[in-house]
C-alpha positions, 0 to 999 in steps of 0.5 A: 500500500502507498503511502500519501503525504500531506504536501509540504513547502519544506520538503519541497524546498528541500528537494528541489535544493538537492536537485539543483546543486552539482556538489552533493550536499551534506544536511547541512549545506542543504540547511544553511542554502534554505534557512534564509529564505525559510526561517523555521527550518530545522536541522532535523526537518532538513534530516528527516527528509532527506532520509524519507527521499533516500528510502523512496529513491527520490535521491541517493546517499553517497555515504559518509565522506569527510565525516558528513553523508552526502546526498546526489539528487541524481539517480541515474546510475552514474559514477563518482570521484571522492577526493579523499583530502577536501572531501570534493565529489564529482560526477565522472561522465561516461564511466560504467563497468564493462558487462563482463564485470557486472556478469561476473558479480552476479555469478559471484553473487548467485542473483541478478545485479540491479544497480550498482555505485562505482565511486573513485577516491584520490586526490582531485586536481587543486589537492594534487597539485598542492601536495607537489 
């Protein structure tokens, strides 16, 4: 059975804040973009949203990175680039694994692979060149 939710400014504000951005926010970037212009937000409205959107797929988490979880509000499978010293994330175009991959995981697994998140980690380019 489906669940109906009451419509709510707040959460619209906040999914549509999520989609928006490129930067794959944290609840409290998320926060800090809307309480200006929506004086009563709270932290935990903002988080208890966010976790309502990733257990429908309305968005993804990327997991916890620089000590905060991330959100992407694209759900199309894609693939991330986590710098592993600013904490910067990126959508890497055009990456995917080879199907000899996914078939291969799937023998491994015993089952049929519905999706998958592939991220990289490293360094990005502004914290290479500064650790050079």
């Amino acid at each position: 059975m489906e669940v109906t939710r009451k419509h709510s400014k707040k959460r619209d504000a906040i999914l549509q804040c999520i989609r928006e951005t490129k930067s794959h926010p944290s609840a409290e970037w998320v926060y800090q973009q809307l309480k200006p212009q929506i004086p009563d937000l709270s932290l935990g409205t903002v988080y208890r949203n966010l976790a309502m959107f990733k257990a429908d797929g309305t968005i993804q988490s990327l997991g916890t990175v620089a000590g905060l979880e991330r959100y992407d509000g694209n759900t199309d499978p894609h693939t991330h680039f986590i710098c592993t010293t600013c904490g910067k994330v990126v959508d890497l175009e055009n990456v995917e694994l080879p199907r000899a991959v996914l078939t291969e995981a799937e023998h491994g697994a015993g089952g049929i692979i519905g999706s998958y998140q592939l991220q990289f980690f490293g360094s990005c380019a502004d914290c290479a060149k500064q650790n050079h």
